[in-house]
C-alpha positions in Angstrom: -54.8 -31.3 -19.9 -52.0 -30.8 -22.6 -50.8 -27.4 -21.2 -50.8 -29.5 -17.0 -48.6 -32.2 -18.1 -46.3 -29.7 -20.2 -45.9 -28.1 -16.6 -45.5 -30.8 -14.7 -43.2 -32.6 -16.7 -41.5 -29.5 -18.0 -40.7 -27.9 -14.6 -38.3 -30.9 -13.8 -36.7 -30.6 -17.3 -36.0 -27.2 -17.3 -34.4 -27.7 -13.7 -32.4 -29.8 -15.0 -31.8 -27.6 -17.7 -30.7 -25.0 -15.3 -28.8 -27.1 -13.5 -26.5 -28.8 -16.3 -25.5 -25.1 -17.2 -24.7 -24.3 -13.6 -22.5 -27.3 -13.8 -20.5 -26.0 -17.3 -20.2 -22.9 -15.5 -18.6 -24.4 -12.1 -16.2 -25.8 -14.0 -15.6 -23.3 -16.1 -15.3 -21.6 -12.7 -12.5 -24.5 -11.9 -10.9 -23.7 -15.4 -10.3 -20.3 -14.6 -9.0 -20.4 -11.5 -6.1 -22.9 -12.4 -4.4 -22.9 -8.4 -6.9 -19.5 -7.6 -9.7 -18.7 -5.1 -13.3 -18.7 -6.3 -15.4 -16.7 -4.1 -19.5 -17.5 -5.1 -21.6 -13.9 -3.9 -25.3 -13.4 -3.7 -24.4 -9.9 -4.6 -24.1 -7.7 -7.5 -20.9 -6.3 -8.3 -20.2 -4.1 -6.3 -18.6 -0.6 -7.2 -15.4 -0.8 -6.0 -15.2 2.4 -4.3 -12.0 2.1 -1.8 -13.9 5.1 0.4 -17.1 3.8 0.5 -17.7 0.5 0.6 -21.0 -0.7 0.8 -19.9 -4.5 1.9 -17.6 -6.2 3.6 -16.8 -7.8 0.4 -16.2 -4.6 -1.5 -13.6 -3.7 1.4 -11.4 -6.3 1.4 -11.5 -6.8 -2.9 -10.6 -2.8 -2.4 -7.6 -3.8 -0.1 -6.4 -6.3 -2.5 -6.5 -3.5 -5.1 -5.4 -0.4 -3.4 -2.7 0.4 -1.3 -2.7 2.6 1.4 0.5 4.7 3.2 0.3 2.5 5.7 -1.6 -0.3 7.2 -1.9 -2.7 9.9 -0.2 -6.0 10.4 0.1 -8.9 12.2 -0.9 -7.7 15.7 -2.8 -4.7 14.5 0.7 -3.0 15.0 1.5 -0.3 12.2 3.4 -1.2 8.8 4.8 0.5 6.3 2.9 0.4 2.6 3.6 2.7 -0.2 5.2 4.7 3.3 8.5 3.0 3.9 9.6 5.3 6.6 7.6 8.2 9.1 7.9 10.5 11.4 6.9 13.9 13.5 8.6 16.8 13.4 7.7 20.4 14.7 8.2 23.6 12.5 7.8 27.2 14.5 7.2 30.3 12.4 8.5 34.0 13.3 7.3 37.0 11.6 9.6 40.4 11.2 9.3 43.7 9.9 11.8 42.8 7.4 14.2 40.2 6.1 17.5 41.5 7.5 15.5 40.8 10.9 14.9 37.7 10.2 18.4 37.0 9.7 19.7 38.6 12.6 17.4 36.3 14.4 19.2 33.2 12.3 22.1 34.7 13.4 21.7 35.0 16.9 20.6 30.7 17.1 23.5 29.8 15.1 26.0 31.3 17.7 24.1 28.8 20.4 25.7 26.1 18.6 29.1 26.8 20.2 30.6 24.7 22.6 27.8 23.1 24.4 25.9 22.3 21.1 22.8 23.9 22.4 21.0 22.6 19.2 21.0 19.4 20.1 19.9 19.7 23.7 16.5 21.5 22.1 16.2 19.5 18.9 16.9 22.0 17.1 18.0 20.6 13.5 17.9 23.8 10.9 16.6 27.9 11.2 15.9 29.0 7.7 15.4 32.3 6.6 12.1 32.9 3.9 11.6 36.5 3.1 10.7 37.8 6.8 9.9 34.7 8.2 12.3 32.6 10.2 11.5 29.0 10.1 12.9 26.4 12.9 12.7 22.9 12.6 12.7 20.4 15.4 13.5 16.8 15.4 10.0 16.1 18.1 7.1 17.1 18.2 7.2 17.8 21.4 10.5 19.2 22.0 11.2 21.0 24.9 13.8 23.2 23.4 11.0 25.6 21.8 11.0 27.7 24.4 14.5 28.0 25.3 14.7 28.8 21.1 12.1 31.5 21.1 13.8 33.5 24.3 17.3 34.0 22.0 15.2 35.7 19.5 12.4 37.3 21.9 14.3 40.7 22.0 13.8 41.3 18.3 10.8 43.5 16.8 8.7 39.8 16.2 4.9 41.0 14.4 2.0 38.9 16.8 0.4 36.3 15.1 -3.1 36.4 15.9 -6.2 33.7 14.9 -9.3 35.0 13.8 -12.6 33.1 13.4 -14.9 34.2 10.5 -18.7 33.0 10.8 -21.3 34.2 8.0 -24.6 33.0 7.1 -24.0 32.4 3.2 -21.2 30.9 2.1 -17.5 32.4 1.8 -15.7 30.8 -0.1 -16.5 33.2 -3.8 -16.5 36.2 -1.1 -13.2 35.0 -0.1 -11.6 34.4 -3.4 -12.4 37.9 -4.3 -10.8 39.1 -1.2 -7.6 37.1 -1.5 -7.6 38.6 -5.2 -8.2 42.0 -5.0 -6.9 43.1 -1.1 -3.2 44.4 -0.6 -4.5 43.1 3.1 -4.4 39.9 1.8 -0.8 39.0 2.4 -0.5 39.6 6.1 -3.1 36.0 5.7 -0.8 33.3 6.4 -3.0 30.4 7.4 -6.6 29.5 6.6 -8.6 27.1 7.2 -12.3 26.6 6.1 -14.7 25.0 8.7 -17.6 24.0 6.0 -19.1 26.6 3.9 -19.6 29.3 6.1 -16.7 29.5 8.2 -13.0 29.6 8.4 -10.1 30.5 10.6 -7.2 32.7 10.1 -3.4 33.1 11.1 -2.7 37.0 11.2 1.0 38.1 11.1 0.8 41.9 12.0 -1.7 44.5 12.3 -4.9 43.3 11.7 -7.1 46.6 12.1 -7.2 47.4 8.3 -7.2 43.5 7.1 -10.1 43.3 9.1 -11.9 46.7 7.6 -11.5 45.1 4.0 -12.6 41.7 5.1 -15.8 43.5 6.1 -15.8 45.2 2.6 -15.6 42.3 0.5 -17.7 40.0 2.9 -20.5 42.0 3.4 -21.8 42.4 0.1 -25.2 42.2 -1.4 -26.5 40.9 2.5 -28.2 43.1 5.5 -26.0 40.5 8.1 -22.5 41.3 8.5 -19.8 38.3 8.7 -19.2 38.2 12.6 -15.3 37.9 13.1 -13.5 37.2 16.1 -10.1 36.9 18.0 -9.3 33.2 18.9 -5.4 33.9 20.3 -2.4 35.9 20.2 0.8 34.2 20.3 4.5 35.2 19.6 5.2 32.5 16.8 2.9 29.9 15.3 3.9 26.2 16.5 2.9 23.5 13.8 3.1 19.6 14.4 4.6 18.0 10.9 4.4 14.5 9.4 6.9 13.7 7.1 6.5 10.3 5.0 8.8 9.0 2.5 7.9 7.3 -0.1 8.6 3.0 -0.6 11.2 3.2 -4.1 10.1 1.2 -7.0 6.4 1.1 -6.2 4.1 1.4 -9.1 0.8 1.5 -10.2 -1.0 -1.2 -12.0 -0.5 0.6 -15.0 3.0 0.8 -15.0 3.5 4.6 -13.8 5.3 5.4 -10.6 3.7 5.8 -7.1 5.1 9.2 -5.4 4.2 11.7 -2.9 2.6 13.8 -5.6 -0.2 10.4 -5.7 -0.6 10.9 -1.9 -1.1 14.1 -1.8 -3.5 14.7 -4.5 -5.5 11.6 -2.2 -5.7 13.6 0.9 -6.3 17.0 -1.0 -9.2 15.1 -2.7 -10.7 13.7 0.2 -10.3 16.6 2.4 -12.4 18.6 -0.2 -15.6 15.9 -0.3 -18.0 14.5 2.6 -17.7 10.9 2.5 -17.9 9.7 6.1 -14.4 8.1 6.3 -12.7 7.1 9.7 -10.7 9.5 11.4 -12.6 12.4 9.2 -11.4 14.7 12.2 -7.9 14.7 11.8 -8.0 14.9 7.9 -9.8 18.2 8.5 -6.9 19.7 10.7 -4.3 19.1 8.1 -3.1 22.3 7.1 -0.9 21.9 4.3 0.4 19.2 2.0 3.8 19.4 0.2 5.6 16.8 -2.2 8.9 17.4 -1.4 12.3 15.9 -2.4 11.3 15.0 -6.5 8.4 13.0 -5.0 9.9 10.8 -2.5 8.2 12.8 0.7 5.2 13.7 1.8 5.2 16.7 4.0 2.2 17.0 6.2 1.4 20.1 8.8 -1.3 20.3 11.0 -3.2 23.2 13.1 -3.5 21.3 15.9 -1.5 19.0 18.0 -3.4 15.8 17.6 -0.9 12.3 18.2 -3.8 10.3 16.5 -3.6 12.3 13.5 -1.2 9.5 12.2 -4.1 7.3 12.0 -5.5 9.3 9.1 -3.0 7.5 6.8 -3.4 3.8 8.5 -5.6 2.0 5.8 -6.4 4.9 3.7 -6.3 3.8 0.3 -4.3 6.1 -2.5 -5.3 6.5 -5.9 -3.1 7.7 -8.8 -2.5 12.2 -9.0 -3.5 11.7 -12.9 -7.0 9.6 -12.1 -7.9 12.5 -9.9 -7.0 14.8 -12.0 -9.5 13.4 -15.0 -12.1 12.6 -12.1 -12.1 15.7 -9.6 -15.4 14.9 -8.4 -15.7 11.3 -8.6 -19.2 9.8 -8.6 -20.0 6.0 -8.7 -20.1 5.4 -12.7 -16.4 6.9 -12.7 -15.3 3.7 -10.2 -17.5 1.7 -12.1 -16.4 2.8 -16.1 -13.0 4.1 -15.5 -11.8 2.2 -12.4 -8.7 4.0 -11.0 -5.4 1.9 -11.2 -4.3 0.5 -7.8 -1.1 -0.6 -5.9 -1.9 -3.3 -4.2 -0.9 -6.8 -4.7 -3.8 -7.7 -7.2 -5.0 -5.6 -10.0 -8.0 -5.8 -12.3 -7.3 -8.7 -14.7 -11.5 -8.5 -16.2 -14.6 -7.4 -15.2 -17.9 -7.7 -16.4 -21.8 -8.0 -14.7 -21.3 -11.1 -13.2 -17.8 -11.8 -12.5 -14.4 -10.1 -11.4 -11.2 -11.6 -12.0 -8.3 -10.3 -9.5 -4.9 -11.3 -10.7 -1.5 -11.1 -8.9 0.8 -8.1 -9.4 4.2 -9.8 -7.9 4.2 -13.6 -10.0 7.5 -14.5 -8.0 5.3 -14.3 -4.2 2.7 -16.8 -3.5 -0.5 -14.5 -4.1 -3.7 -16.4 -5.5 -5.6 -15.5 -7.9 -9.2 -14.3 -7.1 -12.3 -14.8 -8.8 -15.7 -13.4 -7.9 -18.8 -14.7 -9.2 -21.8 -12.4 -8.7 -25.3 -12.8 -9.0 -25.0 -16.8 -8.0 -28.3 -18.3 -7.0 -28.4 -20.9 -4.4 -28.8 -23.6 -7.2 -25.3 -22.1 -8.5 -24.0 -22.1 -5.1 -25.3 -25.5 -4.0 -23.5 -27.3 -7.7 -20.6 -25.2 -6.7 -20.1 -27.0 -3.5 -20.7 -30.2 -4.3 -18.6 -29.9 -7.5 -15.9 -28.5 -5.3 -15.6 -25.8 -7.6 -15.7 -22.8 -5.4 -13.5 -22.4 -2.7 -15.8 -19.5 -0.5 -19.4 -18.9 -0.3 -19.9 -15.3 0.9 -22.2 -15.1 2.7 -22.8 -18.3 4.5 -26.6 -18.3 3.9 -27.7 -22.2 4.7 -25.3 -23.1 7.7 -27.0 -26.6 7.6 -24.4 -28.0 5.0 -21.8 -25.6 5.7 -19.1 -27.0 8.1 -15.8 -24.4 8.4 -17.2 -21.0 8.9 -15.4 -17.7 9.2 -15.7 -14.4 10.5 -14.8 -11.8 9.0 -12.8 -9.3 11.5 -15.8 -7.1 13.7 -16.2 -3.2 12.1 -18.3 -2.2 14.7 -19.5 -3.3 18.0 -23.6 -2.2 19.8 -23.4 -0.8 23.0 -25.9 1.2 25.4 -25.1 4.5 26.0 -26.0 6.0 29.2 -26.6 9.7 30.0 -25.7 10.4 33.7 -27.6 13.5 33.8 -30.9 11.4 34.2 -32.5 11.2 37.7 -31.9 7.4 37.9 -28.8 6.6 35.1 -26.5 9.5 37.1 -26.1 6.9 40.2 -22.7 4.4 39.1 -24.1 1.3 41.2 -27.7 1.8 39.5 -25.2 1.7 35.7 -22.7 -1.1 37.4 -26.4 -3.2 38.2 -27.8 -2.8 35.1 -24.4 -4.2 33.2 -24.5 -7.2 35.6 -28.5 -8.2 34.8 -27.5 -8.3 31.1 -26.9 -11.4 29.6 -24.8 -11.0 26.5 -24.8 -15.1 25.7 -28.9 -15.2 25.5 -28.8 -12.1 23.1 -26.1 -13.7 21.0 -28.3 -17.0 20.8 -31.1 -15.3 20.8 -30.6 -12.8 17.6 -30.2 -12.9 14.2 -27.0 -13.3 12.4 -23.4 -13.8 13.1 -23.1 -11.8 16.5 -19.3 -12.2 18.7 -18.8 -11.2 22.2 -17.0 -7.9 22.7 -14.4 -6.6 25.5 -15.3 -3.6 27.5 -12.5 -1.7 26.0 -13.0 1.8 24.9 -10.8 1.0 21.3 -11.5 -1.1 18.5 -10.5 -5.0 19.3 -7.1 -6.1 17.5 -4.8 -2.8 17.8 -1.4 -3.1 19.5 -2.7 -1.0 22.3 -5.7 -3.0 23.2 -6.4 -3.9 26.5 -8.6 -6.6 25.8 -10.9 -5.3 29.3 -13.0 -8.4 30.4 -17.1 -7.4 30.7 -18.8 -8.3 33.7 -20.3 -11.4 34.0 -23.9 -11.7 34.0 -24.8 -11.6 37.6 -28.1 -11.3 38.5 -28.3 -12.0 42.0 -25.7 -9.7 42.4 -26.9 -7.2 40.7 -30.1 -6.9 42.7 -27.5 -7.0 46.1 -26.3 -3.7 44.6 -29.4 -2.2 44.1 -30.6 -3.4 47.7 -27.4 -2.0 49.3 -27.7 1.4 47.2 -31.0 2.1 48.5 -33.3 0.8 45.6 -34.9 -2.5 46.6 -37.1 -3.8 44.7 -41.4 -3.3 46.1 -44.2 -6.0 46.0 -44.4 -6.0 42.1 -41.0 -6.5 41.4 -39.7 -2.3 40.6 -36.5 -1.3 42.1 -37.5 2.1 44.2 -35.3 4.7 46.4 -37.6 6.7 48.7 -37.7 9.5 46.3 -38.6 7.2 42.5 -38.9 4.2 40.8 -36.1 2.5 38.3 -37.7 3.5 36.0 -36.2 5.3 32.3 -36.4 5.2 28.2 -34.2 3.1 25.8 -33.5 5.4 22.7 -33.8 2.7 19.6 -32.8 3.5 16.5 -35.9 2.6 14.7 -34.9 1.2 10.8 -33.0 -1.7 12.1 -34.3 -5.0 13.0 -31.3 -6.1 14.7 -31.9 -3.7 17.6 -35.7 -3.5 17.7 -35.0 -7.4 18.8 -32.0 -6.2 21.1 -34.1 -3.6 22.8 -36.6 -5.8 23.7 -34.7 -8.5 24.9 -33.1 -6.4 26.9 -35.7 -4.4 28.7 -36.9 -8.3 29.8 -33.7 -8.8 31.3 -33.6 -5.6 33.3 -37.1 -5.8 34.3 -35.8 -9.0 36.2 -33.6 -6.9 37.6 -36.6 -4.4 39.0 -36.0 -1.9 36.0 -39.1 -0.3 34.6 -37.5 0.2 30.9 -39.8 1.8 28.1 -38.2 2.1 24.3 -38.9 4.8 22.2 -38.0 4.5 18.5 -36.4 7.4 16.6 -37.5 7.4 12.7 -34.1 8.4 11.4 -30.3 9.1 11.8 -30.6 12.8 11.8 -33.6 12.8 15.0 -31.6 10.5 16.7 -28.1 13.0 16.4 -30.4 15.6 17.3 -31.4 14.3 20.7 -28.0 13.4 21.2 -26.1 16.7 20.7 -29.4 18.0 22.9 -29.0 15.2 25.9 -32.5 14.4 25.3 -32.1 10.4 26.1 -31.8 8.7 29.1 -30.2 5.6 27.6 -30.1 5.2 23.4 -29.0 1.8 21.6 -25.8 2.8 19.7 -23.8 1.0 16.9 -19.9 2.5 17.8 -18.1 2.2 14.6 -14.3 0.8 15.1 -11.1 2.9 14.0 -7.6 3.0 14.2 -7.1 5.8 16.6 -6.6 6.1 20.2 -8.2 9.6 21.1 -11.3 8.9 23.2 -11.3 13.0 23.9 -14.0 13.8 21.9 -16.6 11.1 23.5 -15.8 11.9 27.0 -14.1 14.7 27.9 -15.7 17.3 30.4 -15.4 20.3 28.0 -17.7 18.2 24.8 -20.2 17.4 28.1 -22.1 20.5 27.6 -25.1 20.8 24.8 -23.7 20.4 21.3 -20.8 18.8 22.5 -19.7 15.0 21.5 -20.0 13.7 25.0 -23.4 12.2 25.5 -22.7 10.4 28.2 -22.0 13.4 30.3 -18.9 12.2 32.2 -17.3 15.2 34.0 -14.2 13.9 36.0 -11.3 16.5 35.8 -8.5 13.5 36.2 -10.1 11.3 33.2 -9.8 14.7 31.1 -6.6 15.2 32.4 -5.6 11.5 31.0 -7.8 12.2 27.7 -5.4 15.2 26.9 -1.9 13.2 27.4 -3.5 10.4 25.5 -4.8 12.7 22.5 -1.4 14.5 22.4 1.1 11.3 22.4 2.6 10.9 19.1 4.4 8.2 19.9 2.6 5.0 19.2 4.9 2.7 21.6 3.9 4.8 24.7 0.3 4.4 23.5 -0.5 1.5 25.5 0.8 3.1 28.6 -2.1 5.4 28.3 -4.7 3.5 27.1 -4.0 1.6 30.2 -4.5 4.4 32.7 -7.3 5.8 30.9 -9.4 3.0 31.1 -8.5 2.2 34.7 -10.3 5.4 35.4 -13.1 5.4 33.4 -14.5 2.2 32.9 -15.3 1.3 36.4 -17.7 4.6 36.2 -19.7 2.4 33.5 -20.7 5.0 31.1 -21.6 2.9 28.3 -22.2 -1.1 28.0 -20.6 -3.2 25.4 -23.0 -5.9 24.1 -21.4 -7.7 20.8 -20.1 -7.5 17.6 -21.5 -8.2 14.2 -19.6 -10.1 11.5 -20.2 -11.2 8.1 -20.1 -14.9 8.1 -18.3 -17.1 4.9 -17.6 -21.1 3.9 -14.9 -22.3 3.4 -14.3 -25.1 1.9 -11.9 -28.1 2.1 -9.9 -26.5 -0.9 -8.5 -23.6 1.2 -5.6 -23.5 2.9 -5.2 -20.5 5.3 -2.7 -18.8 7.3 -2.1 -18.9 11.0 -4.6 -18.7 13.6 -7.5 -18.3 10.7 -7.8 -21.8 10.3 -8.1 -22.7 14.1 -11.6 -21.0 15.6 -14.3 -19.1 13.9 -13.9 -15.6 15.7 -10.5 -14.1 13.9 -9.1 -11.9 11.8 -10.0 -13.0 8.6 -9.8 -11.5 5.7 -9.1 -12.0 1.8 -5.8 -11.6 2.4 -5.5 -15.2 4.5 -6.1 -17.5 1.9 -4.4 -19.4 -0.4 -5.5 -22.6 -2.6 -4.2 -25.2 -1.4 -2.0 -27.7 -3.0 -4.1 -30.4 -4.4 -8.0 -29.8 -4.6 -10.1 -32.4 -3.8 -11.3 -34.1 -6.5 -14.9 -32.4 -7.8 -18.2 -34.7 -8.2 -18.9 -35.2 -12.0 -22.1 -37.0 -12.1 -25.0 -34.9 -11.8 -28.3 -37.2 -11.6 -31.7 -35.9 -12.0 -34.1 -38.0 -10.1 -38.2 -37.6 -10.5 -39.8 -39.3 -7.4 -43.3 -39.4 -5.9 -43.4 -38.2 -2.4 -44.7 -41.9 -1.5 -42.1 -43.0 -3.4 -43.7 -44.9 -6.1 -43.9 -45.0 -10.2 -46.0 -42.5 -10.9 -49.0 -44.7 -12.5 -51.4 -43.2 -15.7 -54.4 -43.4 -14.6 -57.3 -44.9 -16.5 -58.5 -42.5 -19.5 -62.1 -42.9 -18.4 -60.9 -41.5 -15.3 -60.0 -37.4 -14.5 -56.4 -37.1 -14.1 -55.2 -36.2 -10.5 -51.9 -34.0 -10.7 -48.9 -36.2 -9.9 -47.2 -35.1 -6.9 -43.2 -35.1 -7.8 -40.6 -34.8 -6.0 -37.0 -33.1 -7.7 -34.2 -33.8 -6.2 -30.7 -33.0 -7.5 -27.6 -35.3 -6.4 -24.1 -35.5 -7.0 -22.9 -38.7 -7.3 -19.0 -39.1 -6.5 
């Protein structure tokens, strides 16, 4: 008896308890913020690793942190960040027996100066002489005057430079150490360039044959398998694409020390050493070589390949401090989390602790908020918060029921179907162009979980300066069943689409640890079976099967989330020459005029002609359907009436918004005050004592907590 009415009557006490110190700390909260943001997370703190973040959240608190080269602004066109100023260059290397050949080659380009300025018709801006190597510089990338260079000097006793491939089954890297130790061979190496752990390529100048006999020697020790090595090419001079960056002046980091080139390129040097799946990962493993040059103002970059897009390596790519990597050279989790690196962004670390992180602005004359994050809240916190108007943004929007102005955070990925057109049905366009018009993207975006937005057919992420924004087709069913009907599959007595030789009939590859498509596969194979399509789905158990059966074509259509970046090289994904098995192209698309367009697209380093090209590219390809767009996925946030944010953010729920758009606005509304603590029956009566001869019946009591204004 004693011990029921202690927890009957003690529940709503210590509720109200609970709730009196969620109210001290909403306003401490308020206190803190003075004219700040408080942002009210369900989550734990998160690590704050700028290369792997776990959340959306942990993103963008890492872009208000770090700073990266360069990053995208209004328009999703390119701006400069710690990088005031960039640009491509070329450099072309030529080998000779000695150094006074080398010179007579210099001397030979500097008479073409003469008259007619020859220099300047090839972009030709310097010829340098290093040893026995004759270095020219060119103002492109692409300039034309290479050749016309190379022909002055072509008469001269040039060594070939020749690429070699190296492939063993252990790993080179202590083998090759030795080598590059202990060989006199080892200087005729003048590039290299390791492929994972067992594999690398080589630039040659001169004869190889006895480089290649020690290689053996110092390779094939202690193992029964010989490395295989293998010519690649021979050419007369190696032609390297450069990126030169220099450096904003006066930026520093957050603990006072200067940001340089030196920072930068102990970033990319660090990253290019590790795994971490980071956008563009491609065209950070073909840099060559990094150089700070000029006393840390520039940042010279070459590359092995000519790759336009590998300026998209730098676009958002945070940089960390030379020093903190230096102390940290293989970063793990605790060293983010106990010795966070200094950043230069435009907030910094003001405190930190299990449940809270205060972001404070670094530039007191701009009008930057202050930020403060409160982990860990429980919906009682985050209910008193909003009532007591002491949090500005709920993250994430869990009950929409009470939650009026609600934001998307900008799409990071987008789920698509992927088809293979090597299947007996799938390899037909009007069957692919049929099956995009019977799918009804508004009924899966009511009809699934979360905060889902309608994407574009475009091949590139939504947002960039080059996108074309490519409207998907309607749903169309009757159509879509016309197409069928006039391509020779109409649909039999039961409804299945057949051709005289088979039914419409193929699999649906699912990844199977996701509840989001499980529920999108289904719906799906409902609406093509009102099409006529026979559609089975066959889970795979884990991201490694499901790369597997990709690389091996073993799908006939497979449920893919396509991660967005900043790049505008769709080579990889659909060129003819990735079509065969092992190869990137999964869909199988073999169209010599789309490759043709992939390659002038890939090589364009010039982001203003970018469009140009995206343009033409996609009028090709997309009306072959190779893949269908579905939606994007967003995180969803509140926020509340004491926000004020910038441009088109405030006006429509699907935007870019980010951290980044907010600001406090003037004069908060006044919070509620009065918290009242109400104990009601759920008839709505006193709650009577019943009679002592009589055995008490449990109360039924209703809590209910209300802010009164």
């Amino acid at each position: 008896m004693i011990l029921a009415r202690t927890l009957i009557y003690g529940f709503p006490l210590l509720l109200a308890a609970a709730a009196g110190w969620s109210v001290q700390e909403s306003r401490r909260s308020r206190a803190d913020r003075a004219d700040g943001v408080v942002v009210m997370l369900s989550q734990s703190l998160p690590v704050l690793n700028p290369y792997l973040p776990a959340t959306e959240v942990e993103r963008e608190i890492s872009d208000l942190v770090h700073e990266p080269l360069i990053r995208l602004g209004p328009g999703g066109t390119l701006q400069p960040a710690l990088a005031e100023f960039w640009r491509w260059t070329q450099d072309v290397t030529c080998w000779f027996a000695d150094e006074a050949a080398a010179k007579k080659g210099q001397e030979l380009l500097q008479a073409q100066i003469g008259e007619k300025n020859l220099w300047a018709e090839w972009r030709l801006s310097s010829v340098r002489v290093i040893e026995n190597r004759l270095l020219l510089s060119f103002t492109e990338p692409n300039a034309a005057g290479v050749r016309q260079a190379f022909e002055v000097i072509a008469g001269l006793p040039l060594k070939p430079v020749v690429f070699w491939r190296i492939e063993s089954r252990k790993p080179l890297r202590k083998s090759w150490d030795q080598f590059m130790t202990g060989s006199p061979q080892a200087k005729l190496i003048q590039r290299v360039w390791f492929d994972g752990a067992n594999a690398c390529e080589i630039v040659v100048a001169g004869d190889s044959q006895r480089l290649l006999e020690d290689l053996h020697r110092f390779l094939d020790i202690a193992t029964n398998e010989p490395a295989v090595i293998n010519p690649m090419a021979e050419v007369g001079a190696l032609s390297e694409p450069v990126l030169d960056i220099d450096i904003r002046p006066g930026q520093h980091w957050h603990d006072g020390t200067p940001a340089t080139a030196e920072d930068a390129r102990a970033t990319l040097e660090f990253l290019r050493t590790n795994d971490w799946p980071l956008p563009n990962r491609e065209a950070l493993s073909n840099i060559q070589a990094v150089e700070s040059q000029n006393d840390g103002s520039r940042l010279h970059v070459s590359f092995r390949r000519r790759q336009g897009t590998a300026l998209c390596v730098l676009v958002g790519l945070p940089v960390l401090p030379a020093a903190w990597l230096r102390a940290h050279p293989s970063a793990q989790e605790s060293d983010f989390v106990q010795h966070a690196p200094p950043g230069a962004g435009s907030h910094r670390i003001a405190s930190r602790d299990v449940r809270s992180l205060l972001l404070a602005p670094v530039r007191q004359d701009r009008a930057a908020p202050r930020f403060l994050f409160n982990f860990l809240a429980s919906p009682l916190m985050t209910q008193i918060g909003m009532r007591t108007r002491s949090v500005d943004l709920i993250w994430p929007a869990a009950d929409r029921t009470d939650l009026e102005q609600l934001r998307f955070t900008p799409p990071r990925q987008r789920l698509v179907v992927l088809w293979n057109t090597r299947h007996d049905v799938l390899k037909y366009e009007r069957c692919r162009e049929a099956l995009a018009l019977a799918t009804d993207t508004d009924e899966l975006i009511r009809a699934l979980p979360g905060r889902l937005g309608h994407a574009d057919a475009s091949l590139f992420a939504p947002g960039l300066w080059f996108s074309t924004r490519a409207k998907s087709q309607p749903f169309q069913l009757e159509q879509a069943r016309q197409i069928l009907t006039e391509a020779g599959w109409p649909r039999d007595v039961s409804g299945i689409a057949r051709s005289p030789e088979r039914a419409l009939r193929f699999t649906l590859l699912v990844p199977g640890n996701d509840a989001l498509h499980r529920r999108t596969s289904e719906l799906l194979v409902a609406q093509w079976r009102k099409l006529g399509a026979e559609v089975k789905i066959e889970h795979v158990p884990d991201s490694q099967t499901l790369s597997q059966r990709l690389h091996e074509h073993r799908f006939d259509a497979v449920l893919l989330d396509q991660r967005f970046e900043v790049s505008w090289d769709q080579l990889p994904w659909w060129h003819s020459a990735q079509a065969k098995e092992g190869g990137s192209n999964f869909c199988g698309i073999t169209d010599p005029q789309t490759d043709l367009l992939l390659e002038a697209l890939a090589s364009e380093f010039d982001p203003d002609q970018v469009t140009r090209r995206v343009r033409e590219l996609e009028a090709r390809l997309l009306p072959m359907h190779p893949m269908l767009t579905l939606f994007t996925t967003h995180d969803e946030a509140a926020a509340m009436p004491t926000l004020h944010e910038q441009g088109a953010a405030a006006h429509g729920p699907v935007s870019d918004w980010t951290l980044q758009t907010l600001t406090p606005a003037s004069k908060p509304a006044q919070p509620a005050s009065d918290l009242k603590l109400q104990l009601r029956s759920r008839d709505e009566e006193p709650a009577m004592q019943p009679p002592q001869t009589q055995k008490p019946a449990a109360p039924r009591i209703k809590v209910e907590l209300r802010l009164r204004e």
